[in-house]
C-alpha positions as CSV (number, residue, x, y, z in Angstrom):
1,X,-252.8,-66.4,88.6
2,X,-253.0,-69.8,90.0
3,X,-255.7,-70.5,92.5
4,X,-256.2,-73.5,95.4
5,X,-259.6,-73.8,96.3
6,X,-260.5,-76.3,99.3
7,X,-263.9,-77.9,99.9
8,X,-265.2,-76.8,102.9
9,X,-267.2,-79.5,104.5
10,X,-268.6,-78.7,108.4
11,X,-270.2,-75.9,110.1
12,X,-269.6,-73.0,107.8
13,X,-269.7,-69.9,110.2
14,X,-267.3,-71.8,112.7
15,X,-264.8,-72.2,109.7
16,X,-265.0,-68.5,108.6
17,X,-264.4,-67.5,112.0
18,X,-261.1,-69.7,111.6
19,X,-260.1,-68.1,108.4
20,X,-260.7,-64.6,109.6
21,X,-258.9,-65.2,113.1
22,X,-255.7,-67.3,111.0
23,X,-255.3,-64.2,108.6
24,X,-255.0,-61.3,111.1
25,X,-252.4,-63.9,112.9
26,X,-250.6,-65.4,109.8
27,X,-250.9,-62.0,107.5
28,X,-252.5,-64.5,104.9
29,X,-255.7,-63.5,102.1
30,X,-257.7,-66.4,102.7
31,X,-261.2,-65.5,100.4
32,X,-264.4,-67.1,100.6
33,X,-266.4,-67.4,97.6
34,X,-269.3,-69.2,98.4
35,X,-270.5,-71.7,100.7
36,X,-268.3,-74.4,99.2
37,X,-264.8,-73.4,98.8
38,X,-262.0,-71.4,99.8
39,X,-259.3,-69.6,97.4
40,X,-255.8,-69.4,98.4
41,X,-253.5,-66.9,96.4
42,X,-250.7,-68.7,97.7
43,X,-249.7,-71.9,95.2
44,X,-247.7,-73.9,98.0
45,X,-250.2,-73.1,101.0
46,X,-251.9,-76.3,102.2
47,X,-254.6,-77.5,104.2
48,X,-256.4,-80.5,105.7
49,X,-259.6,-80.3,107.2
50,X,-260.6,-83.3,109.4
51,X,-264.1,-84.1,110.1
52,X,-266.4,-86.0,112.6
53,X,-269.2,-87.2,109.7
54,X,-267.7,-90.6,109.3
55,X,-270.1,-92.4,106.8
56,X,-269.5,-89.8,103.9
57,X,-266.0,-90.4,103.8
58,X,-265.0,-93.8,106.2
59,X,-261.9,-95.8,104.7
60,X,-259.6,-98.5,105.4
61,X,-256.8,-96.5,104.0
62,X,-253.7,-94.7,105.6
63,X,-252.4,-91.2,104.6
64,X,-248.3,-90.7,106.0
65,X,-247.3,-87.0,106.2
66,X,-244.1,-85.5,105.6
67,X,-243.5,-81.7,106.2
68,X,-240.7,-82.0,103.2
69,X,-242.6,-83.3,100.3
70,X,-246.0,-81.7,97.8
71,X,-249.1,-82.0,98.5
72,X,-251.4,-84.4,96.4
73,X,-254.3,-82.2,94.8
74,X,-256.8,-84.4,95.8
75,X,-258.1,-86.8,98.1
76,X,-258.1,-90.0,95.5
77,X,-254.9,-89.3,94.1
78,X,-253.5,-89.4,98.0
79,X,-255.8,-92.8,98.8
80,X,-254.2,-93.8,95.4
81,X,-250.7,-93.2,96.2
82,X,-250.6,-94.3,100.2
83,X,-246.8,-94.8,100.4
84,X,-246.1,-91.7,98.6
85,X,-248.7,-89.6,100.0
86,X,-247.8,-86.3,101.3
87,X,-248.9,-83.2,103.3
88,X,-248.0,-80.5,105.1
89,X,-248.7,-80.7,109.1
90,X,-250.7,-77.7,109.4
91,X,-254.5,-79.2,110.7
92,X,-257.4,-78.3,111.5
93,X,-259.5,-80.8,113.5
94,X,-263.1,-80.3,113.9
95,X,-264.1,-82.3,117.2
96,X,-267.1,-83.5,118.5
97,X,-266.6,-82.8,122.1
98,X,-265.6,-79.1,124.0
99,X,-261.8,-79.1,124.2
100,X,-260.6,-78.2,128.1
101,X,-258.1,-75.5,128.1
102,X,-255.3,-76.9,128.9
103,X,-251.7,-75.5,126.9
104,X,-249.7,-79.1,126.5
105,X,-251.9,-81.7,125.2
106,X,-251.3,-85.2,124.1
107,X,-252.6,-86.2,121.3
108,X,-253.1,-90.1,119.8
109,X,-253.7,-90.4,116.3
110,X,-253.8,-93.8,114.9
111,X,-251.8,-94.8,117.8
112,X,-249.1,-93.0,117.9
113,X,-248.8,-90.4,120.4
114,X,-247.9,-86.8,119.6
115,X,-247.1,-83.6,122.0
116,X,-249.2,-80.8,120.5
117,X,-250.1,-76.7,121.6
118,X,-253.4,-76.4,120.1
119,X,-254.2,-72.9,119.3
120,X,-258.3,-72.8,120.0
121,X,-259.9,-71.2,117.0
122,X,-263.4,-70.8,118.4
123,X,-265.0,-70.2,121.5
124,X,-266.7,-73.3,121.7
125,X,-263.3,-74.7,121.4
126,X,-264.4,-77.7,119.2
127,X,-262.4,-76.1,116.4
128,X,-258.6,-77.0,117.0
129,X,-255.8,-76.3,114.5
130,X,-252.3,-77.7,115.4
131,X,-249.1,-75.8,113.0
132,X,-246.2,-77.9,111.7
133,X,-243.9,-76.1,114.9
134,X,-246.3,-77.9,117.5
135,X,-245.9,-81.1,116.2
136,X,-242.5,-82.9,118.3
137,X,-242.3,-85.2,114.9
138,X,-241.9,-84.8,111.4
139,X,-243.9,-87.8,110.5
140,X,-247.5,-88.3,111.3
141,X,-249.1,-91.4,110.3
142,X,-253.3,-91.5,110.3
143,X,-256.0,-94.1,110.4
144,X,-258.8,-92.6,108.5
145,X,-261.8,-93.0,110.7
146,X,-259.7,-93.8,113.6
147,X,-261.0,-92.1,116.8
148,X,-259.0,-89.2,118.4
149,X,-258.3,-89.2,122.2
150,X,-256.5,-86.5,123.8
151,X,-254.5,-85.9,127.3
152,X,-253.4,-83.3,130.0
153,X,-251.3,-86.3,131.5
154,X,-253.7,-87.5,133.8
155,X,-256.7,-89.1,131.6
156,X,-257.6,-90.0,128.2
157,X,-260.6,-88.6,126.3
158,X,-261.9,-88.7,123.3
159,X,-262.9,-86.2,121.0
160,X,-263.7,-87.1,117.7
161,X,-262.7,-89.2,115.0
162,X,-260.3,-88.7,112.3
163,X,-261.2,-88.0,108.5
164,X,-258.9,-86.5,106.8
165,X,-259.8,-85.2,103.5
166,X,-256.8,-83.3,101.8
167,X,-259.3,-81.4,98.7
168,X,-257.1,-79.4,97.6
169,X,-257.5,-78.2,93.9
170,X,-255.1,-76.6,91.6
171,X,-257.1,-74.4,89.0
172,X,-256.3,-71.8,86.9
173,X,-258.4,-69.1,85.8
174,X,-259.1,-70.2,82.5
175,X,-259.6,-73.9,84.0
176,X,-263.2,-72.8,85.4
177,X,-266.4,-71.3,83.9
178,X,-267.8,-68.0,85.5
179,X,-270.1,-65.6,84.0
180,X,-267.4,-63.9,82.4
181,X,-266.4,-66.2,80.4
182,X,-270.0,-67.3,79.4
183,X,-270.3,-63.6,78.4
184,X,-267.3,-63.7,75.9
185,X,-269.1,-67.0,74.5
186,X,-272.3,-64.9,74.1
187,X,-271.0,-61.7,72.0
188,X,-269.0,-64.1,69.5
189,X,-272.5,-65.8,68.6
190,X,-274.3,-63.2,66.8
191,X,-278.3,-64.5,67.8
192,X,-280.2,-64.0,64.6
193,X,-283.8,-65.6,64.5
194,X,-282.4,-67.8,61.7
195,X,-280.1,-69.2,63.9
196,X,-282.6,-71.1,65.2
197,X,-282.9,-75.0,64.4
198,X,-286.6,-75.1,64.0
199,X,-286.3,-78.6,62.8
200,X,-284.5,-82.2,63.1
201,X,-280.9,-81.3,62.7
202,X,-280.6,-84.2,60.1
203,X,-283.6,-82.0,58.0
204,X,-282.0,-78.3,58.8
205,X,-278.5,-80.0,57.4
206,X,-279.1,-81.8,54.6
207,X,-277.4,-81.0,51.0
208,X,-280.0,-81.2,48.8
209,X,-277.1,-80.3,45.7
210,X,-275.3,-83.5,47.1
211,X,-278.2,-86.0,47.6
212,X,-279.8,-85.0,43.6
213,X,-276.3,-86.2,42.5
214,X,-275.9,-89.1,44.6
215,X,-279.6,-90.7,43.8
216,X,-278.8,-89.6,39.6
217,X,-275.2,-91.8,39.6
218,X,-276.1,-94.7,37.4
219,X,-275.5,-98.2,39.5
220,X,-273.2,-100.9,37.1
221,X,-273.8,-104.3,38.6
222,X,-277.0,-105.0,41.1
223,X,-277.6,-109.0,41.7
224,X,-281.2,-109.3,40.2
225,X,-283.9,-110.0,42.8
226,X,-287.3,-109.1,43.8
227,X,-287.8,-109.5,47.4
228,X,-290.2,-108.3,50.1
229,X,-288.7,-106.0,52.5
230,X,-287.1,-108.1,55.5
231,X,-288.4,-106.5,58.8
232,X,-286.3,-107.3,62.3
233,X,-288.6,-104.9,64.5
234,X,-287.7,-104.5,67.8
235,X,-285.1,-107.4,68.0
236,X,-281.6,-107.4,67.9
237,X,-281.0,-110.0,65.4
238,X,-279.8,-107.5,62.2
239,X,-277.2,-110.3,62.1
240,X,-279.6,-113.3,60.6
241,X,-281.1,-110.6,59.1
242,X,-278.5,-109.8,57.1
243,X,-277.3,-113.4,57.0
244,X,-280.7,-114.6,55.9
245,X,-281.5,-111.9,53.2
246,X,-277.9,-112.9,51.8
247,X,-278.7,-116.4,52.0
248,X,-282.5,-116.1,50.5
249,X,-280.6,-114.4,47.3
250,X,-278.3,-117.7,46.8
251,X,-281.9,-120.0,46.7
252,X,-283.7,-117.7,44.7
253,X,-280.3,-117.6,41.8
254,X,-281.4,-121.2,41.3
255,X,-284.9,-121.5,42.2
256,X,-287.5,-119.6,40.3
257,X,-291.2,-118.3,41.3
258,X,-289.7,-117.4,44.9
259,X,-290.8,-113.5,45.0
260,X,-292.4,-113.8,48.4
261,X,-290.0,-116.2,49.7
262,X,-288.1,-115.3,53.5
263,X,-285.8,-117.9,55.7
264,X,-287.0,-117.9,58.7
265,X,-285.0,-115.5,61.5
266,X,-286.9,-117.2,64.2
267,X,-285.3,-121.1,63.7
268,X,-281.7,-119.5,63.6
269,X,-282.3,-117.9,66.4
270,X,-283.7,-121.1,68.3
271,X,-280.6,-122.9,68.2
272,X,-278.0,-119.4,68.8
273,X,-279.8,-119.0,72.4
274,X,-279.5,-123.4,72.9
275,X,-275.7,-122.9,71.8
276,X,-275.1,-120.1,74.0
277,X,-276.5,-121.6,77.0
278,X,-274.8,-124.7,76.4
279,X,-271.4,-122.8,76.3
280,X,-272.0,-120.8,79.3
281,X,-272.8,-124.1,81.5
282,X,-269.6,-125.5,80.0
283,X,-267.6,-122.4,81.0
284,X,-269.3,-122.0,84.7
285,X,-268.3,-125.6,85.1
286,X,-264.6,-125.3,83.7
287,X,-264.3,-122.4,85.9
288,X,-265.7,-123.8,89.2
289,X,-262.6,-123.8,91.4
290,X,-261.9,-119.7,90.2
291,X,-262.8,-117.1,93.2
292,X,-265.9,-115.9,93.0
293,X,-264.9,-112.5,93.0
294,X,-261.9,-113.4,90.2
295,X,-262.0,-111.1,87.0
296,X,-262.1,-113.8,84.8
297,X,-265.1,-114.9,86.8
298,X,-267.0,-112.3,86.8
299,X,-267.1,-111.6,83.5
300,X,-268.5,-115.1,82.9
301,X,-271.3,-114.4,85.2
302,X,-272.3,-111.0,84.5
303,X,-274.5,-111.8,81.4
304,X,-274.5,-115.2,80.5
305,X,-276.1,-115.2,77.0
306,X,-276.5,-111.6,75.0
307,X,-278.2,-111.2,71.3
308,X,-276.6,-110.8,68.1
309,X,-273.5,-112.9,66.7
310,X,-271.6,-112.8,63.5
311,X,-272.6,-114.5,59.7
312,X,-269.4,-116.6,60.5
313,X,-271.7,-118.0,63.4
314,X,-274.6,-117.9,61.5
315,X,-273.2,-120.2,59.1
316,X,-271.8,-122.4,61.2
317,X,-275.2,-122.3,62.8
318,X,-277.0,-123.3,59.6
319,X,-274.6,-125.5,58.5
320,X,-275.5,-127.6,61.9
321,X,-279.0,-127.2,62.2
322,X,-280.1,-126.0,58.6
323,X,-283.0,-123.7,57.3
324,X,-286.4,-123.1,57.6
325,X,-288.9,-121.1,55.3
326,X,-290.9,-118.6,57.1
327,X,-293.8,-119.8,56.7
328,X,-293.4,-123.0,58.7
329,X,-291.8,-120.8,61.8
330,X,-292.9,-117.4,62.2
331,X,-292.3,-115.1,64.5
332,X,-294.2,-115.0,68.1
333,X,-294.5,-112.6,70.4
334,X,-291.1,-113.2,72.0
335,X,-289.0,-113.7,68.7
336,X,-289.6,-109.6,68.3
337,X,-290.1,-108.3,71.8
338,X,-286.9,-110.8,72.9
339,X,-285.5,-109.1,76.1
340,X,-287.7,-110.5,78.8
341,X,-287.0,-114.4,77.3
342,X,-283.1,-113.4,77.9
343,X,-283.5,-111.5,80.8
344,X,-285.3,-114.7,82.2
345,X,-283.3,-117.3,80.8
346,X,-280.4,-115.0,82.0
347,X,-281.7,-116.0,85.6
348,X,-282.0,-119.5,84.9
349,X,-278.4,-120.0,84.2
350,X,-277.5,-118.1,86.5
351,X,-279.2,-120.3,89.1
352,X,-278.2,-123.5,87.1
353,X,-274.0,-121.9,88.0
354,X,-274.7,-122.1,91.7
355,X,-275.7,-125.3,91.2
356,X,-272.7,-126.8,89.1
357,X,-270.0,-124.3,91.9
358,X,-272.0,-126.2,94.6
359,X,-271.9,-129.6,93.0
360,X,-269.4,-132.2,94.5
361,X,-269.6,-133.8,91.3
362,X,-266.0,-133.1,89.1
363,X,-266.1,-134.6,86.0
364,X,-269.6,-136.4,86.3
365,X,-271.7,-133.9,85.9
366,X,-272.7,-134.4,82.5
367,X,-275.8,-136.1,83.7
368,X,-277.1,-132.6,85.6
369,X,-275.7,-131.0,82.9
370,X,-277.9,-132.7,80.4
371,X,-280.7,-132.0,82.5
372,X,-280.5,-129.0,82.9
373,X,-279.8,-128.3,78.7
374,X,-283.5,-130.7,78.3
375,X,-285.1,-127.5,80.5
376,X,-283.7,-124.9,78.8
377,X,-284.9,-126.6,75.7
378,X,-288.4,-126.6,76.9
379,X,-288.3,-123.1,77.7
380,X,-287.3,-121.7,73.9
381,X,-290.6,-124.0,72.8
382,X,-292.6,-122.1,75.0
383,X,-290.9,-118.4,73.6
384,X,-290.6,-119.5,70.2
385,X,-292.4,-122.6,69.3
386,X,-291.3,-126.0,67.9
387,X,-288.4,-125.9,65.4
388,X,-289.7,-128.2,62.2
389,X,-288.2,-131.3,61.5
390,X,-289.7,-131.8,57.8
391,X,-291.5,-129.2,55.7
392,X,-292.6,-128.7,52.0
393,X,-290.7,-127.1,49.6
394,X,-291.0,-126.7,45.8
395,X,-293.3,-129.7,45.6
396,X,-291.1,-131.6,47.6
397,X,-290.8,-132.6,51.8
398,X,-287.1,-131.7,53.0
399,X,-285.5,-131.0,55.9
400,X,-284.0,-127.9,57.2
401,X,-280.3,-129.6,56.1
402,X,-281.4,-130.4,53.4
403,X,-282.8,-126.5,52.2
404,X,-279.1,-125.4,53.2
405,X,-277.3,-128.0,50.7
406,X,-279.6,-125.8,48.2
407,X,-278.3,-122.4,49.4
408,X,-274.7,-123.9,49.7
409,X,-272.8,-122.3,52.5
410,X,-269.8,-123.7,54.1
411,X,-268.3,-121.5,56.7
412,X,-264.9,-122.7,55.8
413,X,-265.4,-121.0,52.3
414,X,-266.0,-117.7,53.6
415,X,-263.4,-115.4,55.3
416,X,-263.9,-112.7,57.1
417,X,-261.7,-109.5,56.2
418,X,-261.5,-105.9,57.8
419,X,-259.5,-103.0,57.1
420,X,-258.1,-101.7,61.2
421,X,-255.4,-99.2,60.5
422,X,-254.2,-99.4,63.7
423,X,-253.1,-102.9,63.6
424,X,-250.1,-103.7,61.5
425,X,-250.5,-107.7,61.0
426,X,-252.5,-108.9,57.8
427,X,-254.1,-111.9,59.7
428,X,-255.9,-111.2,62.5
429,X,-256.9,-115.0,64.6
430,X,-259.4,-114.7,67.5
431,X,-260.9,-117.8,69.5
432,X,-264.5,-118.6,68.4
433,X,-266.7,-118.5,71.5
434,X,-269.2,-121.2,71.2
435,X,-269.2,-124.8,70.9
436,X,-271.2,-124.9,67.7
437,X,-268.5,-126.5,65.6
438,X,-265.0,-128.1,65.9
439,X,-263.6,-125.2,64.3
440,X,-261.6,-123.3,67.6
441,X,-260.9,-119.9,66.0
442,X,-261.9,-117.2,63.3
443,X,-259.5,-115.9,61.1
444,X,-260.1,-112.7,59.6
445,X,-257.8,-110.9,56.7
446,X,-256.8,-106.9,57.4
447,X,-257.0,-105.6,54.3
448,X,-256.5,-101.6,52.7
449,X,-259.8,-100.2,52.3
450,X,-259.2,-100.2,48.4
451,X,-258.3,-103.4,48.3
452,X,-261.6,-104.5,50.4
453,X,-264.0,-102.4,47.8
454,X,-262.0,-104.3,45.0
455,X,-263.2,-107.0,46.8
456,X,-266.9,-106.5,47.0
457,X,-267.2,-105.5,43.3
458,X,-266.6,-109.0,42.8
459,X,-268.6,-110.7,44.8
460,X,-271.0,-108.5,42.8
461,X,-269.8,-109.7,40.0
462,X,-270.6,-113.4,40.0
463,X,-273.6,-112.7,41.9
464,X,-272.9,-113.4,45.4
465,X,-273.8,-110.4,47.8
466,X,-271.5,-109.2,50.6
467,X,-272.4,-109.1,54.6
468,X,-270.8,-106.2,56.5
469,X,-270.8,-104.9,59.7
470,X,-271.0,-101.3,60.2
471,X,-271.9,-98.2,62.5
472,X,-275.0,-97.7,60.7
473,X,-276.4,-94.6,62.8
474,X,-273.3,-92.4,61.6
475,X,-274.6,-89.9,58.8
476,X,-277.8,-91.8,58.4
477,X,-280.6,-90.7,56.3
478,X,-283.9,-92.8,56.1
479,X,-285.9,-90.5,54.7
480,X,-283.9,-90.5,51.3
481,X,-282.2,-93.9,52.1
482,X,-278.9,-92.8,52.0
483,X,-275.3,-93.6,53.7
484,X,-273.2,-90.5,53.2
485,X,-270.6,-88.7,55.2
486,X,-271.1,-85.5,52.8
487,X,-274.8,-85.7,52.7
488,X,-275.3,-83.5,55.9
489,X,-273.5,-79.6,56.7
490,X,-272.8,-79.7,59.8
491,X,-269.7,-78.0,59.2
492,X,-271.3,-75.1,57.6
493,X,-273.9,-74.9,60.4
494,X,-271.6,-75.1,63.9
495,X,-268.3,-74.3,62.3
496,X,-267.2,-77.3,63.7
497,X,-264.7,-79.4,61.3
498,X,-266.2,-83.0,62.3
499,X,-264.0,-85.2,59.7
500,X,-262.1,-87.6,61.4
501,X,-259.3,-90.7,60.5
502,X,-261.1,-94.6,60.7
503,X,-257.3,-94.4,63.3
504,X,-259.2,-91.8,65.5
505,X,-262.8,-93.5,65.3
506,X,-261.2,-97.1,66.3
507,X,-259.1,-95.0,69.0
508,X,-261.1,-92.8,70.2
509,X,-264.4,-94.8,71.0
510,X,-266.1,-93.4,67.7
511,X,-266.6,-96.7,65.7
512,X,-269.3,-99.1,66.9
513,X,-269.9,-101.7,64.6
514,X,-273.0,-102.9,65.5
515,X,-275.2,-103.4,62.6
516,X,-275.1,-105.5,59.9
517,X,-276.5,-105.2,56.0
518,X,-275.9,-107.0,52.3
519,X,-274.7,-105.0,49.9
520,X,-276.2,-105.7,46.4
521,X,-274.8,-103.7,43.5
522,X,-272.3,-100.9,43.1
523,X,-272.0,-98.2,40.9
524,X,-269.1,-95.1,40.5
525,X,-268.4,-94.4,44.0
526,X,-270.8,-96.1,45.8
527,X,-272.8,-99.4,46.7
528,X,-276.2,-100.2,47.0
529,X,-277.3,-101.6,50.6
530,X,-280.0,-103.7,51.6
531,X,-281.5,-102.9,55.1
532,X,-283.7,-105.3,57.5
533,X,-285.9,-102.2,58.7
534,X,-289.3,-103.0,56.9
535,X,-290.7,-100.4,55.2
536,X,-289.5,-97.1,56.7
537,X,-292.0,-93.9,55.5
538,X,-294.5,-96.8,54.0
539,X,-291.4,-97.8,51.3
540,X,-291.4,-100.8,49.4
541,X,-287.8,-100.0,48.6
542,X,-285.4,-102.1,51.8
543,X,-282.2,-100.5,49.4
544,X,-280.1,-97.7,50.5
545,X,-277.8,-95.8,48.5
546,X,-274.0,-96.1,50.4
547,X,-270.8,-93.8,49.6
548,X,-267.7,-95.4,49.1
549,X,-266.1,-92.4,51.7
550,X,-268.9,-93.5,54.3
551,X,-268.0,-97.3,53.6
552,X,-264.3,-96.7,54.2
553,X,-265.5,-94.6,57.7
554,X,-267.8,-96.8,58.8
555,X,-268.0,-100.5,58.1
556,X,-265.4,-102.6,59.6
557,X,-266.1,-106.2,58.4
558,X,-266.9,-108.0,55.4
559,X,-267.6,-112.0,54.3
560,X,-265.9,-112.8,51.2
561,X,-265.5,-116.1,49.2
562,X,-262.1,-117.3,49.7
563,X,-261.9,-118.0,46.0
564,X,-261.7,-114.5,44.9
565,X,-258.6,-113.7,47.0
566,X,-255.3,-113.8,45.5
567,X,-252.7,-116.1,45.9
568,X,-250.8,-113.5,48.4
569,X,-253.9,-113.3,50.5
570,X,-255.0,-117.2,50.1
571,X,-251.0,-117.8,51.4
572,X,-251.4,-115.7,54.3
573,X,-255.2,-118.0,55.2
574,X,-253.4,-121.2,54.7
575,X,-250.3,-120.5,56.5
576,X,-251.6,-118.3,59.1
577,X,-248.2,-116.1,58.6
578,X,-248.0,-113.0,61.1
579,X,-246.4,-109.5,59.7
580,X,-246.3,-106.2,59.2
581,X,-247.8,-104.2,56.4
């Protein structure tokens, strides 16, 4: 049986009264369930209740009625659809004032003027209802919020003011949960103490079969290093992390006696945030004659720098600016702990936008603008400290450039490459959005997820690790350090088949690829991972152990060296050409 419910929204015992006094004279089954809606048995029967509390529900909008037509289900779908909205004529109007007896009245509704034959409904007779028949038109337009004013032909008065809220809901009976229904859940689950999760559900699931086998597969190719365990804390930097723990490998392949060395996260960082707010001052002033109130706008304004990036930035970054050990700039309070220097830098620029959209200046700004860059400048020495100019490094004083020449990273020898189902074209070109190089946009390959792994085991090979990006909080386990989709039963323990397509995740909102790692080594079926999480359950080991099946779930991007491509793949770089798979 289908069911209409309305909302009932006024004085509850005046409306009862109504509905008991419109069944005996309309032979209807009107049923009160509660103290907030009404059931109709009939499908088609409809209803408007108007109400006198204008600050709930006050709008500009304007509902037309037509006797001929459906009724909208709901009160957004009709402010939704204005010039198709439709109702039935049948109203009930709850007044503010007494209503004089009088048999012809006139009403004005948005207006218009209507004869009506009210048929009192209470004996305060602030409860009118006025059926289709009454009504000398078909059409009714109405004003939400506009005020009501009746007539007996001699003066005006007015009574109320219109809100017309058509709540109407269609539900069926197996739309809506009672207590019957939350019975039948309750005998198919048979409550045994065991039942019980007495632990974390990650500890009550785990396959302990599974994760022997996993940690006993022999690993084929590891780049040799001995590192100390890179820690980003509280920060959102995973990306120079990762970046940095890749690069640090590079110097150490050619440098001996470098156990305790680490790049420093902190200088990267430094000149990301001066970047970023040197792009958003550029933007605010190329968009200076947009509305205020534009999309494009807004979106501009609403957070003007954010953390994290990509390695592609990062190496554009330390192509520019270079590297630092971390000894000659740690990190402060602020380089962990980082969300109150962006939430206040956040402000700055923000008050440096009004300034530029209030400027008179058009295209001599740069002056102010420069200004305003020397300030900002100021304010990361006082978060971070003073990036080095010159330091000492194996027995010798370089530069930051100069460290970088050792590690030898170009950005335009890296490609990025991701395997998106969903997308059909092989090359994939997005717009770069900083002004950190000349270089406008980032292409990245799309790749089959066989093809990627292929891929990875040879960077391995000639001992260059590989950066990804990855949803690393899917099927996580720290405690054994381990990446597996098959590590935990959850299928066994809810009965719940939780396998789904990388189509689905990318579709369906499941894939957020927000982390980034290196991975290190491989062996027969999966890769070993290094983290940026500091020693998790006082572990010296950073390395996690990383199916292939969770790899092909959940990573999305990789850096590669353009040299190992093949010539199909190198073609498609160098001539940016667009098809399908």
């Amino acid at each position: 049986m289908k069911l209409l419910r309305v909302k009932i929204c006024g004085d509850y015992n005046k409306i009862c009264d109504f509905f008991k006094k419109y069944n005996n004279e309309n032979k209807s089954n009107f049923t009160i369930k509660d103290k907030e809606f009404i059931e109709f048995e009939k499908k088609n029967d409809e209803l408007i209740i108007f109400m006198s509390n204008l600050k709930n529900f006050i709008s500009d909008k304007t509902i037309n009625v037509n006797s001929n037509e459906k009724l909208y289900r709901n009160y957004n779908d009709a402010s939704n659809n204005i010039s198709n909205t439709i109702c039935d004529n049948n109203i009930l109007i709850l007044c503010e004032k007494k209503i004089p007896d009088i048999k012809n009245l006139k009403i004005i509704i948005s207006e218009n003027e209507y004869l009506i034959n009210p048929q009192f409904l209470s004996e305060e007779k602030n409860l009118m209802y006025f059926p289709t028949l009454f009504f000398t038109e078909k059409k009714i337009k109405f004003n939400i919020g506009d005020t009501i004013k009746i007539s007996d032909d001699k003066t005006w008065k007015t009574i109320g003011h219109v809100i017309p809220l058509s709540l109407l809901h269609s539900f069926s009976d197996q739309e809506y949960i009672n207590m019957n229904t939350i019975n039948q859940y309750h005998q198919q689950y048979n409550i045994l103490y065991s039942n019980l999760i007495f632990t974390s559900l990650e500890n009550h699931s785990k396959d302990k079969d599974f994760l022997k086998k996993l940690k006993d597969r022999k690993i084929k190719k590891k780049i040799p290093h001995i590192v100390n365990v890179s820690n980003q804390q509280r920060s959102s930097r995973c990306w120079i992390f990762a970046f940095l723990n890749f690069t640090r490998l590079k110097i150490m392949n050619k440098i001996t006696n470098l156990e305790n060395f680490e790049l420093s996260q902190s200088y990267v960082i430094f000149y990301d945030i001066l970047e970023k707010c040197n792009f958003f001052l550029e933007n605010i002033s190329k968009s200076r004659n947009l509305n205020i109130h534009s999309q494009k706008f807004q979106k501009i304004i609403k957070k003007p720098i954010r953390e994290g990036n990509s390695a592609i930035n990062a190496m554009m970054l330390v192509n520019k600016y270079g590297l630092v050990p971390k000894c000659y700039y740690p990190d402060f309070f602020h380089s962990v702990y980082s969300s109150e220097m962006y939430n206040f830098l956040n402000l700055v620029l923000k008050k440096y936008a009004i300034i530029i959209r209030n400027s008179k200046l058009n295209g001599g700004w740069q002056n102010e603008k420069q200004q305003m860059m020397t300030n900002i400048y100021h304010i990361l020495i006082k978060f971070l400290g003073v990036p080095p100019k010159y330091f000492y490094f194996n027995n010798s004083l370089i530069t930051p450039l100069q460290l970088s020449k050792i590690a030898n990273i170009d950005s335009n020898n890296y490609i990025s490459v991701v395997n998106n189902p969903i997308i059909t074209k092989k090359i994939i070109t997005n717009r770069i959005n900083n002004l950190i190089s000349v270089k406008k946009f980032n292409t990245k390959l799309n790749l089959p997820k066989e093809r990627i792994k292929e891929l990875i085991k040879k960077m391995i090979d000639i001992n260059e690790a590989v950066i990804f990006d990855n949803d690393v909080k899917k099927y996580l386990n720290n405690e054994d350090k381990t990446l597996a989709f098959d590590q935990f039963k959850y299928n066994d323990l809810f009965n719940i088949d939780l396998n789904f397509s990388k189509s689905e995740m990318i579709q369906y909102k499941l894939l957020k690829p927000d982390h980034s790692m290196i991975i290190i080594g491989y062996g027969d079926g999966f890769f070993e991972v290094e983290n940026s999480w500091g020693n998790l359950n006082n572990s010296k080991k950073s390395s996690y152990r990383m199916t292939e099946e969770w790899f092909d779930k959940f990573s999305y991007t990789i850096y590669v060296k353009k040299s190992i491509l093949n010539d199909n793949e190198k073609m498609l770089i160098d001539f940016g050409l667009f098809y399908s798979q």
